[in-house]
C-alpha positions as CSV (number, residue, x, y, z in Angstrom):
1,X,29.0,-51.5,-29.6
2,X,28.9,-49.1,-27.3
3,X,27.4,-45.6,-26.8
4,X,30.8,-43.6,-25.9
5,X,34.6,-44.3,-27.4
6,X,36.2,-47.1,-26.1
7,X,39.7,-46.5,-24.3
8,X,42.5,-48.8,-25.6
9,X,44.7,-50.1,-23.6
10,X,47.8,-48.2,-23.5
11,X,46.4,-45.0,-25.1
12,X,44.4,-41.5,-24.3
13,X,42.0,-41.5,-26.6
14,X,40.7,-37.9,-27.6
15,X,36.8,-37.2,-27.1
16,X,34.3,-37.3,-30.0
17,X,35.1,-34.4,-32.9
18,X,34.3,-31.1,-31.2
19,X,31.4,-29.3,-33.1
20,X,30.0,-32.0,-33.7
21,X,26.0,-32.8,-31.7
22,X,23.8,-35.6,-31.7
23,X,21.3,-35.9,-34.0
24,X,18.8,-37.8,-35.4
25,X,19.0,-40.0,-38.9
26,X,17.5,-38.4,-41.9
27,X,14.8,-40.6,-44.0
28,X,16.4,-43.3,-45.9
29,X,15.4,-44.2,-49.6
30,X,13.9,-48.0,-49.6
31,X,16.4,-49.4,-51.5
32,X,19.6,-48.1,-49.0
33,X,20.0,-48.8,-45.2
34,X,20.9,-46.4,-42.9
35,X,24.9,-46.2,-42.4
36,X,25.0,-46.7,-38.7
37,X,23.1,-48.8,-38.7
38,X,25.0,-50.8,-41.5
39,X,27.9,-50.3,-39.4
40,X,26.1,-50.8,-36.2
41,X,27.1,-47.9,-34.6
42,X,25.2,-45.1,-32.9
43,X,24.1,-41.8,-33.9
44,X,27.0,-39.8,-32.2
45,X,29.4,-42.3,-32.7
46,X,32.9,-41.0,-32.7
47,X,35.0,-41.0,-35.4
48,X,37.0,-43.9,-33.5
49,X,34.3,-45.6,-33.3
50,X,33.0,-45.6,-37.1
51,X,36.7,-46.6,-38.2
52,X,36.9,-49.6,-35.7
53,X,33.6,-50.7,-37.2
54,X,34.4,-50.3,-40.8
55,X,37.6,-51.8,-41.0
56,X,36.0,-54.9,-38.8
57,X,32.9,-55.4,-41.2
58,X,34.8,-54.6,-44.4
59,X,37.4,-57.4,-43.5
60,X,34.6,-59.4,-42.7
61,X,32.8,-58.8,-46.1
62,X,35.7,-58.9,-48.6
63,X,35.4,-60.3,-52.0
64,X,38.9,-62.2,-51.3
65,X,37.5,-64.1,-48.0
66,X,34.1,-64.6,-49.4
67,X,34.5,-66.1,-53.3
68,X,31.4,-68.0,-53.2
69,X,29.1,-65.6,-51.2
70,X,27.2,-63.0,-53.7
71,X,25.8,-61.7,-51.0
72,X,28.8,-60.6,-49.2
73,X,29.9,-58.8,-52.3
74,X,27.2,-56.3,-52.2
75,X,27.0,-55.7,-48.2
76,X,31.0,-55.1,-48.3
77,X,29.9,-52.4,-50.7
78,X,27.3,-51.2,-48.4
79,X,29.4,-50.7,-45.9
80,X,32.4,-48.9,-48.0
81,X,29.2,-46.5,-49.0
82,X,27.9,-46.1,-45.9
83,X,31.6,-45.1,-44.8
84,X,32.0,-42.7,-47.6
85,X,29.0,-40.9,-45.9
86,X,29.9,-41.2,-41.5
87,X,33.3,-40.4,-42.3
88,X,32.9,-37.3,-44.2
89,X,32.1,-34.9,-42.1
90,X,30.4,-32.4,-44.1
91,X,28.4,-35.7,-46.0
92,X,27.3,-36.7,-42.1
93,X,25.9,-33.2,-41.3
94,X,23.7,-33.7,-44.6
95,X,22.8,-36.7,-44.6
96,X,21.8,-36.4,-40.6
97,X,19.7,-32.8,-42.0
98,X,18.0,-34.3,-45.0
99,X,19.2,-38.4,-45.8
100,X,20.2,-39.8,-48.3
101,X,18.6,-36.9,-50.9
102,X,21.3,-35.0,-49.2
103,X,24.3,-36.9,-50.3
104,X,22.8,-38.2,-53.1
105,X,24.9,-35.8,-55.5
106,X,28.3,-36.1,-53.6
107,X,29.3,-39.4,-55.1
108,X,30.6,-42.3,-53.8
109,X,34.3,-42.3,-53.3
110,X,35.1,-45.8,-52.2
111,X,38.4,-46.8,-51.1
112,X,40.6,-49.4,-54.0
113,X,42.4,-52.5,-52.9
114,X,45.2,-52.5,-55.5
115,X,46.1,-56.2,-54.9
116,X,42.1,-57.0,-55.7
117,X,42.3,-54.5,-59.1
118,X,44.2,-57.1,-61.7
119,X,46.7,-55.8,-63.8
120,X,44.7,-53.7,-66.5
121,X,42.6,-52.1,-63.6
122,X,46.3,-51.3,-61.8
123,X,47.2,-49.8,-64.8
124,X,44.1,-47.7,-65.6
125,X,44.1,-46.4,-61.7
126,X,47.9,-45.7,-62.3
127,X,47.3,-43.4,-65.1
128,X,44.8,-41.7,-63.4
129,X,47.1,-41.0,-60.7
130,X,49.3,-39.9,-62.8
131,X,47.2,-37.8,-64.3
132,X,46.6,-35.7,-60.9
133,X,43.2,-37.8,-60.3
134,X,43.0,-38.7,-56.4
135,X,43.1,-42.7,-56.5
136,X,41.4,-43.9,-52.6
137,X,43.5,-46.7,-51.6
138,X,42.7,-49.6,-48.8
139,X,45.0,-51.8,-47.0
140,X,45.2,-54.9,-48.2
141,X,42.9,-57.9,-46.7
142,X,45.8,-60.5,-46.5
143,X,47.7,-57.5,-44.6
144,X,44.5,-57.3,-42.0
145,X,44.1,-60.5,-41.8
146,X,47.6,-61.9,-40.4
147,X,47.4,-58.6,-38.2
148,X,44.5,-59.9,-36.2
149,X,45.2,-64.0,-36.3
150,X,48.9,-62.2,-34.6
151,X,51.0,-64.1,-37.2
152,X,53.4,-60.8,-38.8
153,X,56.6,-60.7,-38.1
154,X,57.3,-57.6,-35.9
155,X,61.1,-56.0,-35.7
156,X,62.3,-53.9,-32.9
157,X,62.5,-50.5,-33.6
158,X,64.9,-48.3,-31.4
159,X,64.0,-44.9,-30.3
160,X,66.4,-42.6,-32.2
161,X,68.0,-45.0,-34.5
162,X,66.8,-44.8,-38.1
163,X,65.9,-47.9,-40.0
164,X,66.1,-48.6,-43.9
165,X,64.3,-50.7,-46.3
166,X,61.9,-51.8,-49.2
167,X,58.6,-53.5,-48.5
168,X,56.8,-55.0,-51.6
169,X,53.7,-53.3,-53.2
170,X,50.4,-54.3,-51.0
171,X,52.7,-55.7,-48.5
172,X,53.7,-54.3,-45.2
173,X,56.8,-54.3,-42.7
174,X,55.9,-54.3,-38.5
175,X,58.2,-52.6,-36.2
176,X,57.5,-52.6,-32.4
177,X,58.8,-49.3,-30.4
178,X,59.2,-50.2,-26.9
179,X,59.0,-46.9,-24.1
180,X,59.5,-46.0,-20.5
181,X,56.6,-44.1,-18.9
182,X,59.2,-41.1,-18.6
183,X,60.2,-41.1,-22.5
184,X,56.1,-41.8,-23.1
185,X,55.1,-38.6,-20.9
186,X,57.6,-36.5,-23.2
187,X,56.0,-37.5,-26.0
188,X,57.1,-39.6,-29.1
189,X,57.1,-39.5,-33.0
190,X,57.0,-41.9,-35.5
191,X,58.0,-40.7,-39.3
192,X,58.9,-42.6,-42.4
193,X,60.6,-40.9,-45.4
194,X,61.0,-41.9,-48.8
195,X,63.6,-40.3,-51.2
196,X,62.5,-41.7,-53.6
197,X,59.2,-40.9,-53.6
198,X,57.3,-43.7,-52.9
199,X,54.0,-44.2,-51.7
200,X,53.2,-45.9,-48.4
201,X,50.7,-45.7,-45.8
202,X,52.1,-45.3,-42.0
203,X,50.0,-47.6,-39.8
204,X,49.8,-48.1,-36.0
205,X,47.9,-51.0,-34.1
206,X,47.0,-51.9,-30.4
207,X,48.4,-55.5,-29.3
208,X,45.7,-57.5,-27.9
209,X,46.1,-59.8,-25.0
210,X,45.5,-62.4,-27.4
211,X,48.6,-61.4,-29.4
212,X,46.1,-59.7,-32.2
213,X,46.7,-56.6,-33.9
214,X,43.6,-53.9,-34.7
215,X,44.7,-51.0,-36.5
216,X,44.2,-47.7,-35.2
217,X,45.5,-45.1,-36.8
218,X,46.6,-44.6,-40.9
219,X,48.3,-42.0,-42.5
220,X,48.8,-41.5,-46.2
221,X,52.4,-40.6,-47.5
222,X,52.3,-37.3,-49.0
223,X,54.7,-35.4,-51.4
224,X,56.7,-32.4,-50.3
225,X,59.6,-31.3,-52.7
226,X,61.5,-34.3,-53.5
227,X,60.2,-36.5,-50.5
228,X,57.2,-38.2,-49.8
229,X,56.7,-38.8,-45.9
230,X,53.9,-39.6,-43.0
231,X,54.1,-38.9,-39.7
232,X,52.5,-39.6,-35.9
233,X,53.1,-37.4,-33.1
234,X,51.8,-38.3,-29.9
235,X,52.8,-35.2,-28.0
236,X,49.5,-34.9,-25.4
237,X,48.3,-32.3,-27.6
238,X,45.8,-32.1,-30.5
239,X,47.3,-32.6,-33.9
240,X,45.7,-32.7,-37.2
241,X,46.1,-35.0,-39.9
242,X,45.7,-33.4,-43.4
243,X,44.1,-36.0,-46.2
244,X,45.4,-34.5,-49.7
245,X,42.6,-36.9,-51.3
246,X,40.2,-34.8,-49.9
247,X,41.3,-31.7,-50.5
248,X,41.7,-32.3,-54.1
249,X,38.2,-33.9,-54.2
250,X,36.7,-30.9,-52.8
251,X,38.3,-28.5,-54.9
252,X,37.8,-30.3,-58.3
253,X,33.5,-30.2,-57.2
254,X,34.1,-26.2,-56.7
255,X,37.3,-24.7,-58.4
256,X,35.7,-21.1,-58.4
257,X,36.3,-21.7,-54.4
258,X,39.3,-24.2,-54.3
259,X,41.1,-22.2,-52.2
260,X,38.8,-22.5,-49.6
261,X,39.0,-26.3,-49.9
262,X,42.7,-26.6,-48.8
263,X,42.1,-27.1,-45.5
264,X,38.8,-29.4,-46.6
265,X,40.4,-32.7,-45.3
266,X,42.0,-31.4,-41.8
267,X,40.6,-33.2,-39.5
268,X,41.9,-34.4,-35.7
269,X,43.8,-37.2,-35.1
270,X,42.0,-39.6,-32.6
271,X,45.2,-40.8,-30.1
272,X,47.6,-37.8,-28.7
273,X,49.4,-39.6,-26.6
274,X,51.2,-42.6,-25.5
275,X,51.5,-45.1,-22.4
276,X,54.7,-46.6,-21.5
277,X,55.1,-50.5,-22.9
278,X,55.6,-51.8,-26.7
279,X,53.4,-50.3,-29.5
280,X,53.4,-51.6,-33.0
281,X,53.5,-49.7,-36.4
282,X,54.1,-51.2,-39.8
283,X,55.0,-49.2,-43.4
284,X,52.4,-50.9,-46.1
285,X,53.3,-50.4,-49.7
286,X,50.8,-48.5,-51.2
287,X,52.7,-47.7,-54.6
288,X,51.0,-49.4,-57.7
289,X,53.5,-51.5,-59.5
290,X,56.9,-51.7,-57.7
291,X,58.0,-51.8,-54.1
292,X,58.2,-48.8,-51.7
293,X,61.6,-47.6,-50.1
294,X,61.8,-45.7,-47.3
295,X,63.1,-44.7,-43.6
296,X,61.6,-44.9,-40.8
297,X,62.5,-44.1,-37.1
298,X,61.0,-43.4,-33.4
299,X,61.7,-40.5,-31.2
300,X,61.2,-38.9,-27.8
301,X,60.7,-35.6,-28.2
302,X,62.6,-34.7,-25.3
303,X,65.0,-33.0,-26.5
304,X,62.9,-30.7,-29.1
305,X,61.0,-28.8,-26.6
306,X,61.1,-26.0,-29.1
307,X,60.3,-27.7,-32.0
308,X,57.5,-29.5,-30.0
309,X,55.9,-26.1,-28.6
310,X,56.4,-24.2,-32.2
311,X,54.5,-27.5,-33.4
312,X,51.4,-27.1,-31.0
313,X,51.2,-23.6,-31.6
314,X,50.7,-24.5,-35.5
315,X,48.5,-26.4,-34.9
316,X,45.8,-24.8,-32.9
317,X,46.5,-21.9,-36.0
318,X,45.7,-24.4,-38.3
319,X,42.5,-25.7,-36.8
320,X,41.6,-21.7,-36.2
321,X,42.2,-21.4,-39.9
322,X,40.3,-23.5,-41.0
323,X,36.8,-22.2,-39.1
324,X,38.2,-19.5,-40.1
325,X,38.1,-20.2,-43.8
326,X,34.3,-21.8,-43.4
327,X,33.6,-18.2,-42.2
328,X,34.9,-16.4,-44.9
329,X,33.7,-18.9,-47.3
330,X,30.2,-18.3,-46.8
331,X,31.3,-14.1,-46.8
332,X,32.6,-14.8,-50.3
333,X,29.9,-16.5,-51.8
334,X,27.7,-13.6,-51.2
335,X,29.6,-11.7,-52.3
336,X,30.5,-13.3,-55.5
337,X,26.4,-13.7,-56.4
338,X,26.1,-10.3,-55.6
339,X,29.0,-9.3,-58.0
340,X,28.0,-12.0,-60.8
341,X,24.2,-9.8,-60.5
342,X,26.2,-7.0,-60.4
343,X,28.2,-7.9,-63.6
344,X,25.1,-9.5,-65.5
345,X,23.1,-5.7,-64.7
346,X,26.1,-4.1,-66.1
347,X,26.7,-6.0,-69.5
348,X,22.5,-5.6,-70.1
349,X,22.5,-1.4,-69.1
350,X,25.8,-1.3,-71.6
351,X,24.1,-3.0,-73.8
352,X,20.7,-0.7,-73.7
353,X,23.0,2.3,-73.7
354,X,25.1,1.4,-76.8
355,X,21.8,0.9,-78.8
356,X,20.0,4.0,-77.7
357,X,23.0,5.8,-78.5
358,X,23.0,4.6,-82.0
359,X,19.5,5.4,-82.4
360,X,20.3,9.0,-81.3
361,X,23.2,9.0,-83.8
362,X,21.1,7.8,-86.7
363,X,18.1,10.2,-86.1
364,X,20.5,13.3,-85.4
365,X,22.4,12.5,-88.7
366,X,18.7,12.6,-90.8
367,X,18.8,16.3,-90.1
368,X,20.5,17.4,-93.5
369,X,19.9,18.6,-97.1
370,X,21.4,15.5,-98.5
371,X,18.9,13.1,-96.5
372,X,15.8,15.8,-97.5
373,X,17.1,15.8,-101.1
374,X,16.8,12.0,-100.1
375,X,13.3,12.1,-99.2
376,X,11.6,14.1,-102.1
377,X,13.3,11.9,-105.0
378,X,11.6,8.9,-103.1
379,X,8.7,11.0,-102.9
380,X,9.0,11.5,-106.7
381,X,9.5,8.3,-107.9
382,X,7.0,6.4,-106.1
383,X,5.7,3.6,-108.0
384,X,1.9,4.0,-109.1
385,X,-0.5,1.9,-107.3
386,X,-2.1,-0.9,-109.0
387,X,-5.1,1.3,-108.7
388,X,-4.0,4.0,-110.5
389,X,-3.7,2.3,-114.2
390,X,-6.3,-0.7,-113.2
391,X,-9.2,1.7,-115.4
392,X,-6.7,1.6,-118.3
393,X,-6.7,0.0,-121.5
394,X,-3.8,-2.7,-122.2
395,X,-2.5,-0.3,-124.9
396,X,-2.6,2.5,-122.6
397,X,-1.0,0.2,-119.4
398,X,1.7,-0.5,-121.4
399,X,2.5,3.0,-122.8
400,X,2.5,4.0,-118.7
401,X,4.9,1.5,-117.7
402,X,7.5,1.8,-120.5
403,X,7.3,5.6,-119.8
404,X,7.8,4.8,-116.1
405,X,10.7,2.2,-117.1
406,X,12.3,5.2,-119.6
407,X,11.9,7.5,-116.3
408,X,13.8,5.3,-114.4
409,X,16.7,4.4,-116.9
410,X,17.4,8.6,-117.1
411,X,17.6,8.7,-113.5
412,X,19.9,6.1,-112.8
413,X,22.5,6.9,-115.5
414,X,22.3,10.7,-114.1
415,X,23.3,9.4,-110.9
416,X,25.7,7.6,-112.1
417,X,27.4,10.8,-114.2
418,X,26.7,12.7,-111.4
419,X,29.0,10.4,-109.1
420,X,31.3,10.4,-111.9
C-alpha cells in the first residue's frame, strides 16, 4: 500500500487528520503484532487508508468465508484489535508514545456482525442496547461480498425525489445518484430518515472499472426526537461526523468528566466533495430483529445557499469546540485535584478542631465545687493496697474488709437519699 492517500476516482479526498505527525511504533508485547503492520499500512497512514485496509483484510478473514481455517479465526480478530487501536485516535497517540502497555487498559471494542451472533447472542446484544449499552455493529460479509464480485442490484435514485422502503435486518438496498459537473460543483446531500426509528447504517461506495463496489464511507443512524437519520454532505468543505458509540464509551470510563466526552467521537469525514458521473450508496439494516424502514433522497444544494453556509459555519465551531474542550479539560482536572486536596484538608482540620474543642470543654467544665467535692470522696475511699493489710492476721484481714464493705454500703444508700 502506499505511503500517502490514494485519490479515488471521482472524489477529493481530504488530507491525513490535521494534528496528527508521524511517529514511530511503540514496543510491542511478544505475543501481539504491531497494528500496521497487521493491517499493512504505514506509520502515518491516513485514516482512509487504515479503513480501506481493515474492511479488505477483515472480509478476507471472516469466520463465514473461512469455516475450516482456525487460523483465519484468530487473525480476523487481530485485525478487528488492531483496528480498535489505529482508528481511535486518542488509543493511536498512546499506543505510538508507549505500545501496547499504553492501550492495554482501554479495552477492546470490536465491532458485532449481527447475522454471525445466533439468535440467543441477538437477543443478549439487544437487551444490552436496550439497556443504553453501546452495541458496535459491522456490515454484514455476504453484504461486502456481492459489493465487490459487482452482483447488487443498484436502483436509480433521482436528485430531489424522495424514495420509500423496508430493507431486511443485515441486508442492504443500492441506489445510484447520477450528477452533472454543475449540480456536483454545488454540492450534494444524501440523507435517509426513519420515523419509525429504525436503525440503519448509510453507506457510500466507488464503482470500479471492473463493475466492483469498495465502500468508502459509513455512517451510523442516530436518534434525534422521534427520528432516527444519517446523513452525507459533500459540500467542498470540512464536515464532521459525530460517532454516538464513542461518545458514550468515553463517558461511561470517566463520568466525573462526561461532559467533556461529548464531543469525544467528532472526527472528519474523509470525502467533501463530489465529481460529476454516477455514485452508489445503499441503506443496510442494522436493527436487531426486524426490518428497517426508512426515506431516503439526493440533493443539490443549490438552492440552500443559506442553509449550506449556516452549515459550514457550524462546523468549523464545532471542530473549534472541541480543541476547545481538550483545553479546558486538562484546566479542570487540576482544578478538581486541587479542590478534592482542598476538600480532604478541610474535613481532617474540622475534624482536629471539633476534638480540641471538646477537650477544651471537658477541662473548662472540671473547674467547679461539684467536680472537687468529686475528687476528695475518690480520694477518701480509695481502696487499701494489698500492701497495707498483707502483715495482717486472717482474723484481723477479714475484720478490715467487712468494715471497708460496711463503709461502702453507708455511702451508697446516702447517695442514694441524697438524690432522693
Amino acid at each position: 500500500m502506499p505511503d500517502t492517500p490514494r485519490t479515488r476516482k471521482g472524489i477529493n479526498s481530504t488530507s491525513p487528520r490535521p494534528g496528527r505527525e508521524p511517529s514511530s511504533p511503540g514496543p510491542c508485547s511478544p505475543d501481539r503484532k504491531d497494528p500496521y503492520d497487521v493491517l499493512g499500512v504505514p506509520k502515518d497512514a491516513s485514516d482512509e487508508q487504515i479503513k480501506s485496509a481493515y474492511r479488505r483484510l477483515a472480509l478476507k478473514y471472516h469466520p463465514d468465508k473461512n469455516a475450516n481455517n482456525p487460523e483465519a479465526a484468530d487473525m480476523f480478530k487481530r485485525v478487528a484489535y488492531s483496528y480498535s487501536i489505529l482508528s481511535d485516535p486518542e488509543k493511536r497517540r498512546l499506543y505510538d508514545k508507549t505500545g501496547f502497555q499504553g492501550v492495554a487498559n482501554e479495552g477492546f471494542d470490536m465491532e458485532l456482525d449481527l447475522s454471525n451472533l445466533g439468535t440467543v447472542n441477538t437477543m443478549f446484544a439487544a437487551l444490552f442496547s436496550k439497556l443504553g449499552v453501546p452495541i458496535k455493529t459491522t456490515i454484514s460479509a455476504n453484504v461486502l461480498e456481492e459489493a465487490i464480485n459487482g452482483t447488487v442490484t443498484i436502483r436509480p435514485l433521482p436528485l430531489g425525489r424522495a424514495f420509500h422502503d423496508k430493507v431486511e435486518k443485515q441486508g442492504a438496498h443500492f441506489y445510484g445518484v447520477s450528477i452533472s459537473e454543475s449540480q456536483a460543483e454545488a454540492g450534494i446531500v444524501v440523507r435517509v430518515v426513519s420515523t419509525a426509528q429504525s436503525k440503519f447504517k448509510l453507506l457510500y461506495f466507488e464503482q470500479e472499472e471492473t463493475g466492483s463496489l469498495e465502500l468508502c464511507l459509513q455512517e451510523d443512524s442516530t436518534k434525534s426526537g422521534n427520528v432516527t437519520s444519517a446523513g452525507m454532505y459533500f459540500l467542498h468543505f470540512q464536515v464532521y461526523r459525530l460517532d454516538t458509540t464513542v461518545n458514550a464509551m468515553a463517558m461511561a470510563k470517566d463520568p466525573d468528566t462526561a461532559f467533556f466526552k461529548r464531543l469525544e467521537g467528532l472526527e472528519p469525514c474523509e470525502v467533501v466533495s463530489l465529481k460529476g458521473g454516477t455514485h452508489v450508496f445503499a441503506v443496510y439494516g442494522d436493527n436487531f430483529f426486524k426490518s428497517a424502514s426508512y426515506t431516503i433522497e439526493a440533493i443539490c444544494a443549490q438552492d440552500f445557499n443559506d442553509a449550506r453556509e449556516r452549515l459550514k459555519e457550524v462546523e468549523a465551531k464545532m471542530h473549534q469546540k472541541q480543541n476547545e474542550l481538550r483545553e479546558f479539560e486538562s484546566e479542570y482536572r487540576e482544578v478538581l485535584s486541587r479542590f478534592q486536596a482542598v476538600t480532604s484538608r478541610y474535613t481532617q482540620e474540622k475534624g482536629e478542631l471539633d476534638e480540641l474543642l471538646k477537650q477544651r470543654e471537658s477541662i473548662q467544665s472540671s473547674f467547679s465545687c461539684s467536680s472537687l467535692l468529686k475528687r476528695s470522696m475518690s480520694s477518701n475511699n480509695m481502696k487499701v493496697s494489698a500492701e497495707d493489710i498483707k502483715g495482717q492476721s486472717p482474723c484481723h484481714r477479714d475484720e478490715f474488709l467487712d468494715k471497708e464493705r460496711s463503709h461502702k454500703k453507708k455511702w451508697f444508700t446516702f447517695k442514694a437519699e441524697k438524690r432522693v
